[in-house]
N, C-alpha and C positions, 0 to 999 in steps of 0.2 A: 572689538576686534579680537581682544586673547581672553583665555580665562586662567585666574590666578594660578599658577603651576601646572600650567596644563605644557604638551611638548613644544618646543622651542628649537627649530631644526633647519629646516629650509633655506632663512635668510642669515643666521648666523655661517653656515655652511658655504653657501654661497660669495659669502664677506670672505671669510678666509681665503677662499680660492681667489677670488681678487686680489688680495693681499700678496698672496704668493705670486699672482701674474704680472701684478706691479713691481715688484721687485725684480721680476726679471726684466723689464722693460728699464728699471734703471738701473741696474747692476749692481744691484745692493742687497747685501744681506738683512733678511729679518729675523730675531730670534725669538723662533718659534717654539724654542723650550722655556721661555720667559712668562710664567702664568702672571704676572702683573702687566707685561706689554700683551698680554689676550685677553686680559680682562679689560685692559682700559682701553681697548676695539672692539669692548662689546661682544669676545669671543666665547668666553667663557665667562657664568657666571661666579657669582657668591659663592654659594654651594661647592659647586663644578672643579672650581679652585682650590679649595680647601681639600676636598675631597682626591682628587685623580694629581697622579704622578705625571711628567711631561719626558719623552724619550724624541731624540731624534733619530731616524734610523736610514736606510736606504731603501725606501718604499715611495711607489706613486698615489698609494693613499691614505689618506688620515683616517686612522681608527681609533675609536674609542671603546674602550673593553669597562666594561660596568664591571665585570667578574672579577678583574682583577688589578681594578680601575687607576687603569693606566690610558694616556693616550699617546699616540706614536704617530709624528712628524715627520714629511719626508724631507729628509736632508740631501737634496740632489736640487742640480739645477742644468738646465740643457748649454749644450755647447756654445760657447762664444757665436761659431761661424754661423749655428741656428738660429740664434737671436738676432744676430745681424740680417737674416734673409726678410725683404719686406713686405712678405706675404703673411711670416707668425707675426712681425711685429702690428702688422695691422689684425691677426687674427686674437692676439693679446691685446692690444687696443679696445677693440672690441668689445671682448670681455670685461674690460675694467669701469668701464664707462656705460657696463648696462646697468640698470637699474636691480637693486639688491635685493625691493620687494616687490620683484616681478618677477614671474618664470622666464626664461628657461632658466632652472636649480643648479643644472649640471651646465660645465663650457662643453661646447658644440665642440665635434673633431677639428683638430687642425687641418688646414685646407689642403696641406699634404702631408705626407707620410713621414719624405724623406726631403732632406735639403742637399743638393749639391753645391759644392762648395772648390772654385780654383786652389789649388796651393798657392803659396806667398814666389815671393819673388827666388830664383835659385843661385846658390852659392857658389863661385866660376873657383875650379879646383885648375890645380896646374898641374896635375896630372891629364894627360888629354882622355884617357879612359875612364876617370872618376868623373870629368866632366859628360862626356855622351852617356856614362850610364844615368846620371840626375839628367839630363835634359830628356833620356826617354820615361825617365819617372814623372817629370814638370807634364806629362800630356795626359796624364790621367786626372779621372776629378774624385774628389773624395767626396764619399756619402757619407752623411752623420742620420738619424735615426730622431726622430721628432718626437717627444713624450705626450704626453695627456696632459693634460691641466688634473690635478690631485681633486678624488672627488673624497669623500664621507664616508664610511662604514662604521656605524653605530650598534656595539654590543656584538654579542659572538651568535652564527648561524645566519646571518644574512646573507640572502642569495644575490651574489652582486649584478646578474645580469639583468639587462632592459626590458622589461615588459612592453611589450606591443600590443599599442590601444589606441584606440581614436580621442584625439586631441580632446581637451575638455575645456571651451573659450569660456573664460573667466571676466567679468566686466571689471575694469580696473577705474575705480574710482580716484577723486583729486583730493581725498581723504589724505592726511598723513598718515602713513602707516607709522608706527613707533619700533623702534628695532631695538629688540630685546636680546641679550646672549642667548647660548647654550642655555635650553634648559630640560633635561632627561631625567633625571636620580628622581623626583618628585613622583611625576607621571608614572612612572618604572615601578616604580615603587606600588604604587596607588592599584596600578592594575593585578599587578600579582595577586594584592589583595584580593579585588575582586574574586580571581579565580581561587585565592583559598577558600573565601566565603560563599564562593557556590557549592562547593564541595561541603561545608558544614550544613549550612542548607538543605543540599542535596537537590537543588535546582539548577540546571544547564542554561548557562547565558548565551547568545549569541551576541559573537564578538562580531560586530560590523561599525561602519561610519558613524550610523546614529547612535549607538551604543559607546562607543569613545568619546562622541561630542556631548552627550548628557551627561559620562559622569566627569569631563573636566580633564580625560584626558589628553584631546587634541584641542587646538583652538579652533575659534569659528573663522580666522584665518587662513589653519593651515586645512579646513575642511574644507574651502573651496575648492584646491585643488585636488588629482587623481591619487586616489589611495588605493594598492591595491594589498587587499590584508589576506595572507594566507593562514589557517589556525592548523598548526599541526597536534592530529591529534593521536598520532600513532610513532610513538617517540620510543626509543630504548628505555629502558631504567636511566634514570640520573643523568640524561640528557635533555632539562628541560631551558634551553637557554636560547632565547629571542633576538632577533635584529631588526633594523631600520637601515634601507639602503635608499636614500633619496637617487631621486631618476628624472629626466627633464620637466616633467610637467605635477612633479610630486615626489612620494616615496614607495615603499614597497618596506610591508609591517610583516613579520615572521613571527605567532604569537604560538607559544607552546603548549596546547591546553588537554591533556591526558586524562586518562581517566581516575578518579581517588584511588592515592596508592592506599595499600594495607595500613592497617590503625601498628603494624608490627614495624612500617618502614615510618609511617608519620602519625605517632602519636595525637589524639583528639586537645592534646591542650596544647602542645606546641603549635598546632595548625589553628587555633585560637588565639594563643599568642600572640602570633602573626599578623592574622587579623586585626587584630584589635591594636596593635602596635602604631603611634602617629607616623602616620604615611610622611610628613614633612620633616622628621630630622631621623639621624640614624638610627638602628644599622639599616644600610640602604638595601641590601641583597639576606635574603630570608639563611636564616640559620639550619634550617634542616634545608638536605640537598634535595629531598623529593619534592619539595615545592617549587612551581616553577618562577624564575628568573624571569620576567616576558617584558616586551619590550609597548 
């Protein structure tokens, strides 16, 4: 099913957003700047943990920045009167009880937008004017404003919008799937490589599915489903920095692959360095900035 440090993305991803959807169905906080209570769910691994800082912030998504490896929590949660309407809570239902190594990666929209919601009961004032003005205010309903279920944005340059493609049916076997954390820095790592060693080389790879799956970057897992991998190869200067943006039925890869800078911006032996550097422990991000960062 996987292969040793190859990406690990989809169902960890997926776990979390559970995690959070659970918690709001029971009213309880998780702390999700706790790298031992995400690691012992499987969120984060080894690596991952040691490696990356943990922020909460006021964001509807979890991002992970490799660059300046940190990852940022959203520390929100939808309004009381939302959670009580019994349309999310079976739409969070839903989500918690599907299956973690099955698609759909992302929760499906909520079934609506907005929740209305009566006011509580009104406070009888003895003044007879403070009373008619609150009994004309008791006839309006307040709207509150429905969030997303938090998805994943892995490394910096990912284009977060949904690709539109024809479904890609996946046969699901009665195999255990084994659920593995987070696992990126490895793979990230591994491929950069690649693209500096084509550059000493001096042979052009083509970055595609089959190409990720031979050299161990993706699993044979996460290859069944839809990848769609964009290579940019017409980038600024020193803008070489890749994403992973999972999406219903897979992810969407942003791979940065420019053409060899000057021997003036990257030296022939630091771009060997590099290379030649073990892909499985640090430094996880390349030392010269012209080398691309890719995801």
């Amino acid at each position: 099913m996987s292969v040793p440090n190859a990406y690990n993305i989809l169902i960890p991803q997926k776990r979390l957003s559970q995690l959070i959807a659970q918690s709001w169905l029971d009213n309880k906080q998780i702390p999700l700047a706790d790298k031992t209570f995400l690691s012992d769910q499987k969120i984060l691994s080894k690596d991952e943990a040691e490696v990356f800082r943990v922020f909460l912030v006021e964001t509807n998504q979890v991002e992970i920045d490799e660059i300046d490896k940190k990852i940022l929590m959203p520390n929100y949660r939808p309004e009381p009167e939302v959670l009580a309407d019994p349309d999310i809570r079976d739409w969070l239902y839903n989500w918690v009880t599907s299956n973690p190594t099955h698609s759909p990666w992302i929760a499906p929209p909520p079934p609506k937008s907005e929740v209305s919601t009566q006011p509580g009961k009104p406070i009888i004032f003895s003044a007879p004017n403070e009373e008619e003005l609150l009994n004309e205010n008791t006839s309006e309903i307040k709207t509150l404003q429905v969030p997303l279920l938090p998805t994943v944005k892995v490394f910096q340059g990912a284009d977060s919008s949904i690709i539109k493609h024809e479904r890609e049916e996946v046969e699901y076997k009665e195999e255990v799937v084994e659920i593995e954390p987070f696992n990126t820095l490895i793979p990230n790592k591994r491929l950069s490589q690649l693209i500096a060693k084509s550059w000493l080389e001096n042979k052009e790879i083509n970055i595609d599915k089959e190409f990720l799956l031979n050299n161990g970057i993706i699993s044979e897992f996460e290859a069944k489903f839809h990848i769609d991998i964009h290579v940019e190869r017409d980038l600024p200067p020193r803008e070489y920095k890749g994403g992973i943006t999972p999406q219903p039925d897979g992810y969407k890869i942003n791979v940065p692959y420019p053409q060899r800078p000057s021997s003036e911006n990257l030296p022939e032996n630091v771009l060997r360095e590099w290379v030649e550097n073990d892909s499985t422990s640090a430094p996880w991000t390349p030392t010269n900035e012209w080398i691309p960062y890719t995801c």
